[in-house]
VEXDREN-919216 format. One record per residue (C-alpha): z, x, y. Coordinates in steps of 0.001 Angstrom, whole numbers. Each point is the difference from the previous one (the first is absolute). Layout:
NODE        zz        xx        yy
NODE         Z         X         Y
...
END
This chain:
NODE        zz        xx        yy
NODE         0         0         0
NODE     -1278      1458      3271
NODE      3139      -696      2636
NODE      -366       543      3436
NODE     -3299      2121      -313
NODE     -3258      -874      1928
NODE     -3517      2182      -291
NODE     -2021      1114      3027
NODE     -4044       276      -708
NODE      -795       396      3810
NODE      2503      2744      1129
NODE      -238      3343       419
NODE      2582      2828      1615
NODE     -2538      1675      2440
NODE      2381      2321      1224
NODE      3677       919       590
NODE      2477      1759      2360
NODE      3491      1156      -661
NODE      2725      1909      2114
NODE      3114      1344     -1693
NODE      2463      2500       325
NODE     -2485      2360     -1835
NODE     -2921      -907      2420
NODE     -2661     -1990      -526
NODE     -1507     -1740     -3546
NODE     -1717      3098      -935
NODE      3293      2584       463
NODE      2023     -2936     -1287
NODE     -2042      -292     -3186
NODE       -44      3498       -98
NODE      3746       377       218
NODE       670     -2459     -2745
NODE     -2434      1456     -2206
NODE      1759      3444       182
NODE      3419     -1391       119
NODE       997      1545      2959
NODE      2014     -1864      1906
NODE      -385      -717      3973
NODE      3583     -1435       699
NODE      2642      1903      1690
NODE      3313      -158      1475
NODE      1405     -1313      2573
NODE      3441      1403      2005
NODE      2284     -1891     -2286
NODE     -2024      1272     -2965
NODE     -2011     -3226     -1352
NODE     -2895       340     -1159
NODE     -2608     -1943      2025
NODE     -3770        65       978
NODE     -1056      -506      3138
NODE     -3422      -328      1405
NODE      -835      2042      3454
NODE      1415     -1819      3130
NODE     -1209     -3597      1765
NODE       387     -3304      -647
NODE      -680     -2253     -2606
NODE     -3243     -1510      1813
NODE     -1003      3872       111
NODE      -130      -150     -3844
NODE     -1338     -2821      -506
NODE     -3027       595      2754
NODE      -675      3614     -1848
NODE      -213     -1608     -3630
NODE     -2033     -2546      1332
NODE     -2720      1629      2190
NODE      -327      2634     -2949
NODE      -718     -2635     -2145
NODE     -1910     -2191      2033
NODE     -2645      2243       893
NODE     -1208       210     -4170
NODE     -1186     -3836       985
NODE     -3491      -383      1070
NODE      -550     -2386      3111
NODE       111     -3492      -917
NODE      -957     -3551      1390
NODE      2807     -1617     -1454
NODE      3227       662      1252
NODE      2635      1827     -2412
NODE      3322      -964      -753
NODE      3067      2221       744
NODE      3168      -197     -2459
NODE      1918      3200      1128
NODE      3977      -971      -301
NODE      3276      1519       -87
NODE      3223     -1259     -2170
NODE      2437       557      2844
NODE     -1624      -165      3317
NODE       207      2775      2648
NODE      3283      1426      -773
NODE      -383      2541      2102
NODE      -313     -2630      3289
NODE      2718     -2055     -1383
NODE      2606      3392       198
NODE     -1173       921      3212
NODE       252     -3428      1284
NODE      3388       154      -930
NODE      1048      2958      1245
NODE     -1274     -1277      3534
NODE      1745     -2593      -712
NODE     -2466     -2279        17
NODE     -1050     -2057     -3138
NODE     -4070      -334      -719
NODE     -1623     -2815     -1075
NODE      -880      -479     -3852
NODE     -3550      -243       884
NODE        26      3168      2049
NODE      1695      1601     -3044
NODE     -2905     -1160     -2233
NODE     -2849      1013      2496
NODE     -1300      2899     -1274
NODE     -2697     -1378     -1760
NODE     -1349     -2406      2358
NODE      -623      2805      2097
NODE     -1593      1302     -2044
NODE     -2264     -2149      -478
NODE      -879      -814      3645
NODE      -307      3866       324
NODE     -2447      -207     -2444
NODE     -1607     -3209      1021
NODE      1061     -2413     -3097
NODE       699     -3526       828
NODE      1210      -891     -3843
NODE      3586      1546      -412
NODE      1525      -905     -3236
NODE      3540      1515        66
NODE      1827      -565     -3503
NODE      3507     -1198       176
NODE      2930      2433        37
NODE      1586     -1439     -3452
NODE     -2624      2335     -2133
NODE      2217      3045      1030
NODE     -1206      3028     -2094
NODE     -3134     -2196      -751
NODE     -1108      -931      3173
NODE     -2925      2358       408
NODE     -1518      -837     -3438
NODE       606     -3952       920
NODE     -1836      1155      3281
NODE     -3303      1459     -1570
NODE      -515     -3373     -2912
NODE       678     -2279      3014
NODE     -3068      1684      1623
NODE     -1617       277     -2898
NODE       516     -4077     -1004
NODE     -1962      -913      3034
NODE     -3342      2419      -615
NODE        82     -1501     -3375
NODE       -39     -2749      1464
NODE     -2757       423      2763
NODE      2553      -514      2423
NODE     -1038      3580      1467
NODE     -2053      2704     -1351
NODE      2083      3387       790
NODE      3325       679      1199
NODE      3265      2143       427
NODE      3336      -402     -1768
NODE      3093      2448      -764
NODE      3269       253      1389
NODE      1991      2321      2206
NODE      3974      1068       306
NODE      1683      1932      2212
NODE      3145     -1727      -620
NODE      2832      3428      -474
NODE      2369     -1231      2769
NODE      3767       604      -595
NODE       734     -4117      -451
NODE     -2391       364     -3028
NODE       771      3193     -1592
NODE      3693     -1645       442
NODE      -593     -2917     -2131
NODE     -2044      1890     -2526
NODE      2932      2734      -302
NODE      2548     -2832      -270
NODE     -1978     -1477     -2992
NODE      -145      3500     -1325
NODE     -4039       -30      -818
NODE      -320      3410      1910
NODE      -307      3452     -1854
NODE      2112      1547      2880
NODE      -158      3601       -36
NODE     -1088        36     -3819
NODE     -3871       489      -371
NODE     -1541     -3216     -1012
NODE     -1282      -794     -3741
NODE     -1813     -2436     -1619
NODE       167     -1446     -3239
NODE      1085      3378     -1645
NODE      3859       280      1616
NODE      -102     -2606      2644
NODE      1982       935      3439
NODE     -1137     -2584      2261
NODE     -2225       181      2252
NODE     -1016      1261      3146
NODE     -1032     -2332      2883
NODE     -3141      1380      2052
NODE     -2595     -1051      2443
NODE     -3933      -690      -589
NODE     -2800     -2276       384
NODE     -3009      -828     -2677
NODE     -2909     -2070      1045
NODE     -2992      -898     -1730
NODE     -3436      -843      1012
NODE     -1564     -2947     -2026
NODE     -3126      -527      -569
NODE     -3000     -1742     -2078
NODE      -857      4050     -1279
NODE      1882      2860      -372
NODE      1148      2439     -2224
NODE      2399     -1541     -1550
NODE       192     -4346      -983
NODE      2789     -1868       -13
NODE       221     -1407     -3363
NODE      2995     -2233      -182
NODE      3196      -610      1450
NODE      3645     -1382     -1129
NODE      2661     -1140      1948
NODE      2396     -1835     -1214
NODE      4369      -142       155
NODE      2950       572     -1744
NODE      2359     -2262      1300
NODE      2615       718     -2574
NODE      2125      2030      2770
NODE       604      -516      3542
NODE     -1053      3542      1175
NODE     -1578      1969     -2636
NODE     -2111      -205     -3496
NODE      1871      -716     -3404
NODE     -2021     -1962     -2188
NODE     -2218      2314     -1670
NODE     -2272     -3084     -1053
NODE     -1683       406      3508
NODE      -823      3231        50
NODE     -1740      -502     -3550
NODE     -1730     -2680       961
NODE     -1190      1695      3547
NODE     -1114      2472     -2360
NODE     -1682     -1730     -3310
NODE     -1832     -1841      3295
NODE     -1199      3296      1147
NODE      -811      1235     -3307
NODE     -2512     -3167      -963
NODE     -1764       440      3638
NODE       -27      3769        68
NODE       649      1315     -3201
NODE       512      3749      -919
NODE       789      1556      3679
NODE        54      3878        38
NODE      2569      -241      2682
NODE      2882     -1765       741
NODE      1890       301      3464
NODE      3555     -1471     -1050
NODE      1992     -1379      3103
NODE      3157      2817     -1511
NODE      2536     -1127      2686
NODE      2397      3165     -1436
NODE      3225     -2569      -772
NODE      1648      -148     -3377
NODE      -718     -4045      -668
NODE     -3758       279      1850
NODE     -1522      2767     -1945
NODE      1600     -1733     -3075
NODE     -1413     -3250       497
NODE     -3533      1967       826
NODE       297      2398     -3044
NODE       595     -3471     -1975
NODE     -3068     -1736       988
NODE     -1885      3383      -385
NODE       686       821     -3489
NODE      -593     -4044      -692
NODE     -3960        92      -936
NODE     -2657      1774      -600
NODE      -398      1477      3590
NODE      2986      2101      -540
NODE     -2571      3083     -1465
NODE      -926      -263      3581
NODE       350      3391      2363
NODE      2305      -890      2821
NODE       840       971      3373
NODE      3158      -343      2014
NODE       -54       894      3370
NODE      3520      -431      1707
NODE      1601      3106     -1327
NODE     -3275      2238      2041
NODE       159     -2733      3035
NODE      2722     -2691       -94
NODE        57     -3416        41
NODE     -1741     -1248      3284
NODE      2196     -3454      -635
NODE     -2719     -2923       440
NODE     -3185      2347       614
NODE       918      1435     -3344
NODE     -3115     -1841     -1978
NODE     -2537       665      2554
NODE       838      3252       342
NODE        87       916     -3576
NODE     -3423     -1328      -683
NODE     -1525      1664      3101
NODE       887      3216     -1444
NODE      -669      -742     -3804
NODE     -3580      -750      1265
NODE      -221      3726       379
NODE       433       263     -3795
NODE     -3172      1022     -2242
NODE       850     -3113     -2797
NODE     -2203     -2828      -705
NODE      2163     -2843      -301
NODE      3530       154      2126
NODE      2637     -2529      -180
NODE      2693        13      2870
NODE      3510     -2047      -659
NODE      2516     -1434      2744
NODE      3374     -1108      -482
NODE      1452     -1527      3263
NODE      3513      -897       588
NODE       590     -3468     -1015
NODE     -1925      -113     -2916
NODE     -3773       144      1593
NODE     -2233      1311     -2097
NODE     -3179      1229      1254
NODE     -3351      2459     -1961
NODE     -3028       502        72
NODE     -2833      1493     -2103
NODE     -2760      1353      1203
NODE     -3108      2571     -1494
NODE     -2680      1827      1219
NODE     -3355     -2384       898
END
């Protein structure tokens, strides 16, 4: 039974744009495939990543003029789904510290301008409940409405610059963080290690690589995180009758104890678990809800066929994708 799973025919990933603390998708990729990791620490000794200073708009505009100049001019108008899981953080502290509170929407503005930098009158932000899966919720939002002949080419991802002491704070308190222990994944997990970045892809009706099929789907058997390990095997078993057989798998690997074994679960569950994988947050952290996009910008860098990429959001949203070469 396919659960959550629909198949693209008409979409292609023209081309893609990443930042993180490593640099851009190429260095990132490059990073990840040596295992050298881009992180470092800060004065108390945590291990972050951060990108290179500005403001959250400033990623997102990067990502997205990188990416939108692989499009070819077009009559029809393209639609924009570039979101982030928090909203400007970064305003929202120094708001605060002025003692003056923003708005919401000013907080989530980033991506509408964005877009009217760019000249895009569709902006389809995602909501902030897909967390860690935001940015893959982002790209098969865009991608439902070329399917659909809605539009014909457009730009999705998602962007955080979110490291501000309130939310460091909260993830310490919860005690998620690897602190000043390296982070791991799946092999002795430590935690993980929050970081900055921004993944956007450029959609298309050709392109190197087509969009295959997508899942999404939720475990709603906990209030903030996945337990039911009959989700992630059915995300999966849906992936695997769309796109069987991928060479690559990019696992979300969030570096906590009960995350990597709920992943490592669902992984070993079927018959994609001969699959090669990569995980990415030990070389350059978790970029929080930009974590998706800007795993699969990079992963696009890899020389594989047929690529899977997995994302587990807080609260149970499950989000992949599986894409191969056209």
């Amino acid at each position: 039974m396919s659960v959550g799973l629909r198949y693209y025919e008409r979409v292609y990933l023209r081309g893609w744009s990443a930042r993180t603390c490593a640099g851009d998708a190429a260095a990132s990729w490059s990073a990840c495939r040596q295992g050298v990791t881009a992180l470092a620490q800060d004065d108390h000794q945590q291990w972050i990543g951060r990108c290179p200073p500005g403001t959250l708009t400033d990623l997102f505009a990067t990502c997205a003029a990188e990416a939108w100049a692989t499009l070819p001019a077009r009559a029809r108008p393209p639609v924009l789904a570039l979101s982030t899981s928090k909203g400007d953080m970064q305003a929202l502290a120094a708001g605060l510290v002025a003692g003056v509170l923003p708005s919401l929407a000013r907080c989530e503005m980033p991506g509408m301008a964005t877009a009217r930098a760019l000249g895009i009158r569709h902006h389809l932000p995602a909501p902030a409940v897909a967390a860690c899966s935001t940015g893959l919720m982002s790209i098969l939002a865009a991608a439902d409405l070329i399917e659909q002949g809605a539009a014909e080419h457009g730009l999705a991802g998602a962007a955080d610059r979110s490291l501000t002491p309130l939310l460091l704070a909260g993830y310490r308190a919860m005690g998620i963080l690897c602190g000043s222990t390296p982070p791991q994944a799946f092999g002795d997990p430590t935690g993980f290690a929050p970081a900055e970045g921004a993944g956007v892809v450029a959609l298309d009706r050709t392109g190197p690589w087509r969009l295959v099929a997508g899942v999404r789907l939720c475990d709603a058997s906990h209030e903030t995180h996945n337990t039911d390990p009959a989700a992630l095997r059915a995300c999966l078993a849906s992936l695997w009758q769309a796109c069987p057989d991928p060479d690559l798998i990019v696992t979300h690997g969030t570096g906590t104890a009960a995350g990597d074994a709920y992943e490592t679960a669902g992984l070993l569950s079927g018959p994609w678990r001969l699959a090669m994988r990569l995980h990415p947050k030990p070389v350059i952290g978790h970029c929080l809800g930009a974590s998706g996009a800007v795993e699969l910008a990079l992963a696009l860098q890899a020389p594989v066929r047929r690529l899977w990429k997995i994302g587990l959001g807080f609260g149970g949203h499950l989000a992949a994708l599986g894409i191969e070469r056209g």
